[in-house]
TORLUMPA-426713 format. One line per 2 residues: number of its first residue (from 1); their letters; for each residue x, y, z of C-alpha. Coordinates in steps of 0.1 Angstrom, whole numbers, plus 5000, padded with zeros to 4 digits. Example, Ala and Ser with C-alpha at 12.3 -4.5 7.8 and 13.67 -1.06 7.14 Angstrom:
REM TORLUMPA-426713
1	AS	5123/4955/5078; 5137/4989/5071
END
This chain:
REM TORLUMPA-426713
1	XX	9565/6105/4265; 9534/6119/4280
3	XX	9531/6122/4321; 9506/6092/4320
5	XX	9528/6069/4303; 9557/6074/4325
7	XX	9537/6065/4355; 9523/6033/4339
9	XX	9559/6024/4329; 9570/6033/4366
11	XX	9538/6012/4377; 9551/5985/4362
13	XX	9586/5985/4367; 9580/5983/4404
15	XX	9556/5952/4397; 9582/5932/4373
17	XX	9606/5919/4404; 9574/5902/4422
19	XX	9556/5894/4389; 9594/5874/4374
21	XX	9594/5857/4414; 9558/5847/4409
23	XX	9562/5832/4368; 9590/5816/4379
25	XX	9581/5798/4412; 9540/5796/4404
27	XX	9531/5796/4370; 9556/5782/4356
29	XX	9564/5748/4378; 9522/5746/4375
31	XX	9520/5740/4339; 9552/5723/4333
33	XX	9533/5699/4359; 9498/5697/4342
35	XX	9524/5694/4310; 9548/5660/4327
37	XX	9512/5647/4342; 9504/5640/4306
39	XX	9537/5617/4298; 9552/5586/4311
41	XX	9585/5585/4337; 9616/5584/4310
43	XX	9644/5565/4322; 9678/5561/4310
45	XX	9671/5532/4286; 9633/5544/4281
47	XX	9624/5577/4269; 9593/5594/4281
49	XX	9567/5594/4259; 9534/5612/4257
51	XX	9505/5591/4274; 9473/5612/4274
53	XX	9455/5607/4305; 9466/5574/4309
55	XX	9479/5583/4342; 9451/5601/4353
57	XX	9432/5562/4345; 9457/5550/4368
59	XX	9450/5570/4399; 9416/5561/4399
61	XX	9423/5525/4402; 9450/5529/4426
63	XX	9436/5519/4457; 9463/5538/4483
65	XX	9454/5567/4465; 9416/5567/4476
67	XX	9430/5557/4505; 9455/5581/4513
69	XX	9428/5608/4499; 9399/5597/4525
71	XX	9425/5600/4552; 9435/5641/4544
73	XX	9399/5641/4543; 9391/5632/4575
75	XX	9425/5651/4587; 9410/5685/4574
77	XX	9376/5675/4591; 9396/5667/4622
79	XX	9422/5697/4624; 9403/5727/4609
81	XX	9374/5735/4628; 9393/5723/4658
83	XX	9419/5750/4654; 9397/5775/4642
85	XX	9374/5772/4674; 9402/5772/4702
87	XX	9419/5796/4682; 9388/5820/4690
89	XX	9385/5806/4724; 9421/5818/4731
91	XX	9421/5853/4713; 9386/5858/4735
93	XX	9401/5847/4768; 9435/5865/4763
95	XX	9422/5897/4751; 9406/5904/4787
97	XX	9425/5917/4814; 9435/5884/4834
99	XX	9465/5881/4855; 9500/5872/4833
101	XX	9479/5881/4799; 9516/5884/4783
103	XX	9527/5853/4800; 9496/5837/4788
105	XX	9495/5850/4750; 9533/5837/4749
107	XX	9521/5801/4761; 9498/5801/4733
109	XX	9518/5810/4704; 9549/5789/4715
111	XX	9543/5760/4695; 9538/5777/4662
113	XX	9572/5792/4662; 9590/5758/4669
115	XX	9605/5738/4640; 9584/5713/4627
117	XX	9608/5683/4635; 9614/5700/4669
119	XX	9570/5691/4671; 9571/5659/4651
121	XX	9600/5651/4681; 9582/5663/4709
123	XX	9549/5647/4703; 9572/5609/4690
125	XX	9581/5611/4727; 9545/5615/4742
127	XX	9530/5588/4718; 9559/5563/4727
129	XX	9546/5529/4744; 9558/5520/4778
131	XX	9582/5548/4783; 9563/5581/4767
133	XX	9543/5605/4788; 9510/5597/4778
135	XX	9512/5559/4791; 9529/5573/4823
137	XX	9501/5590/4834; 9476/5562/4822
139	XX	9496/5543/4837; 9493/5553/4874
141	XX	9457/5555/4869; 9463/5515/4860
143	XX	9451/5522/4820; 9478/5497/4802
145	XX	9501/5513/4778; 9491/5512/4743
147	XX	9512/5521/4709; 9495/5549/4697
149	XX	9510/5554/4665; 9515/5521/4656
151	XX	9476/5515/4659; 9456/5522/4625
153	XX	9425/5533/4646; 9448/5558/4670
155	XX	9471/5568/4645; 9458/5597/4624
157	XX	9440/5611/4655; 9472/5612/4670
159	XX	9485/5632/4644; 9451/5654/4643
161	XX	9459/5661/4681; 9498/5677/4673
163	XX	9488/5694/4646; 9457/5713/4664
165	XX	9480/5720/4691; 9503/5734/4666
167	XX	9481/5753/4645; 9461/5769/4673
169	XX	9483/5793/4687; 9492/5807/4647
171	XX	9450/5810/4642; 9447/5833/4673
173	XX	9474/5856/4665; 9451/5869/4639
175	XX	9418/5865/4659; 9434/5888/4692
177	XX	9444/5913/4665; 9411/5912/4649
179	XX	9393/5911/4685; 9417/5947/4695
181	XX	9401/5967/4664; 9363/5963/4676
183	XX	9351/5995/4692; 9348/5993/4731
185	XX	9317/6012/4728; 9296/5980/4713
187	XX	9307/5959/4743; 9288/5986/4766
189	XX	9260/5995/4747; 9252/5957/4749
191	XX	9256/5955/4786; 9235/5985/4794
193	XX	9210/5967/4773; 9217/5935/4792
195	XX	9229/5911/4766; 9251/5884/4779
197	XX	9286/5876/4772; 9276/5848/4747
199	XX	9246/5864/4731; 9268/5893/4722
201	XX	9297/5873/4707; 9273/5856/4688
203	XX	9255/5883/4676; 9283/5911/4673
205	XX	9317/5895/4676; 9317/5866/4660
207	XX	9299/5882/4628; 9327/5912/4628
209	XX	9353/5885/4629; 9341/5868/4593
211	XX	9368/5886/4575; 9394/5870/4600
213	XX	9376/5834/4599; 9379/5833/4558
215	XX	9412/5841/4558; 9424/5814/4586
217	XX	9401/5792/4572; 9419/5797/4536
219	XX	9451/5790/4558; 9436/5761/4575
221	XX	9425/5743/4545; 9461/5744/4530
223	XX	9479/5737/4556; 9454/5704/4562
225	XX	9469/5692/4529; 9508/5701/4531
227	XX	9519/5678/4559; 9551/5660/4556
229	XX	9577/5667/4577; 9556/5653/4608
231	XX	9548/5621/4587; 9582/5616/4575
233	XX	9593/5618/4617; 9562/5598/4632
235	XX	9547/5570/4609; 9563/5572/4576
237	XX	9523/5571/4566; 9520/5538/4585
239	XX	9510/5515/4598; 9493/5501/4561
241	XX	9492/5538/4552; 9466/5547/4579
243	XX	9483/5580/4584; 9495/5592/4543
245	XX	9479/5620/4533; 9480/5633/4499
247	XX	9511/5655/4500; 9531/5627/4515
249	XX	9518/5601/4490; 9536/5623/4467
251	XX	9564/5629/4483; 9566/5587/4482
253	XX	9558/5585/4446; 9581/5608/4436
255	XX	9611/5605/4457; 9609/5565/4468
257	XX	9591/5550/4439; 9609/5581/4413
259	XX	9576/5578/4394; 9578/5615/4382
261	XX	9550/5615/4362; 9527/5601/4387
263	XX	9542/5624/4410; 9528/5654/4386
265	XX	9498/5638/4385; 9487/5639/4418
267	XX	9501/5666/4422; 9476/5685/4396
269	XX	9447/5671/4415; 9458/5683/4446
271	XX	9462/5718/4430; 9429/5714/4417
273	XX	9414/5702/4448; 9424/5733/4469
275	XX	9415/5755/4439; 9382/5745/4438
277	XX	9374/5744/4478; 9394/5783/4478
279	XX	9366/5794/4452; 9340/5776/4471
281	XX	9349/5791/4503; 9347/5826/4485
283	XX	9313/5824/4473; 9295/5811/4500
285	XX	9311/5831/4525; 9314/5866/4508
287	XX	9274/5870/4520; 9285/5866/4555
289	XX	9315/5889/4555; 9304/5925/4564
291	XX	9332/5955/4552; 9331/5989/4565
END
């Protein structure tokens, strides 16, 4: 065997471990779910049959479905640029010298390395009527306590609030290291010129950060439609499913209503759904995105 073979077969032995992970956990459970989306729940007296797209007919005349969809929608509208934009804010304000920086940069990322139940806890005892901290203080200010999460106008805000707070700190990890690689040198050359703090963010920062931004916007945009462990702790995607998103609707169809094949399908569209906004958010941001 020639010199060139053996390092292709050595290429490729060093690739089969992560390629058998990535079958096995990616591609696979994807097409056996585009494959069960396409037949009926079986049952132990019924056995599943092929239905076409029969159950994709039914999910557009299910009503929490466009529900449950318009609500993730507004949760991503809610939660992403949010996050994104403190996110910056913090990498910009802890990457200075101020007093405590450590302290500080610590205080931000806390809450992204607590447990998700730990949050979904905390933030259950700020949202609680009468007794939780929020109606405490609006309380001595004579504001009467109201039940945040049991209100279909307050709820999913509510839940857009934790998860900002949550998702923030993660966001700027990436942003400070992003903001440490910039050389020092363009910071002066725009103050000798006398450019101000924000016209040189705008201009110079911010545009050398658009690698950074796709790939926590990537992030973001997954994240805004994988929630369920806060759901499961705070509403249960009440009241009247003012607060199910998408992933959670799943999780109900499959695991409380053991509609499988429904399940599947939902699930196919919500693959297809973040597919097709990934792509999108390649194409039109690849202009903006300068490389060395």
């Amino acid at each position: 065997m020639s010199r060139r073979a053996l390092v292709h077969v050595y290429g490729w032995l060093l690739l089969t471990p992560a390629a058998i992970l990535l079958v096995a956990f990616t591609h696979y459970p994807t097409v056996t779910t585009v494959v069960q989306s396409l037949f009926s729940t079986g049952s132990a007296t019924r056995p599943s049959r092929f239905v076409g797209l029969d159950n994709y007919r039914f999910m557009l005349d299910d009503e929490v479905f466009w529900k449950v969809l318009w609500n993730n929608l507004w949760y991503a509208l809610g939660t992403i640029p949010a996050s994104i934009a403190l996110a910056i804010l913090m990498a910009v304000w802890v990457n200075r010298a101020i007093p405590a920086r450590g302290l500080v940069r610590m205080a931000y990322f806390t809450p992204t390395v607590l447990p998700m139940i730990a949050v979904a806890n905390i933030w259950l005892f700020f949202y609680t009527p009468d007794i939780g901290l929020i109606d405490q203080v609006l309380g001595a200010f004579g504001i009467p306590a109201h039940n945040w999460l049991g209100d279909p106008a307050t709820v999913l805000g509510c839940i857009i609030v934790m998860t900002v707070w949550k998702e923030a700190g993660f966001f700027m990890i990436f942003y400070l290291a992003a903001l440490q690689t910039l050389p020092p040198e363009l910071e002066e050359a725009a103050r000798v010129e006398g450019a101000g703090r924000w016209y040189f963010f705008r201009r110079v920062t911010f545009p050398l950060l658009m690698p950074t931004t796709l790939f926590v916007l990537i992030n973001a945009v997954m994240n805004s439609f994988k929630l369920v462990d806060h759901l499961f702790i705070l509403t249960k995607g009440g009241p009247d499913n003012a607060s199910s998103l998408l992933l959670y609707y799943i999780y109900e169809v499959a695991f409380s209503f053991f509609d499988e094949a429904y399940a599947a399908t939902l699930t196919v569209v919500l693959l297809g759904a973040l597919a097709a906004i990934a792509l999108a958010q390649f194409l039109l941001l690849e202009r903006r995105i300068h490389y060395r």
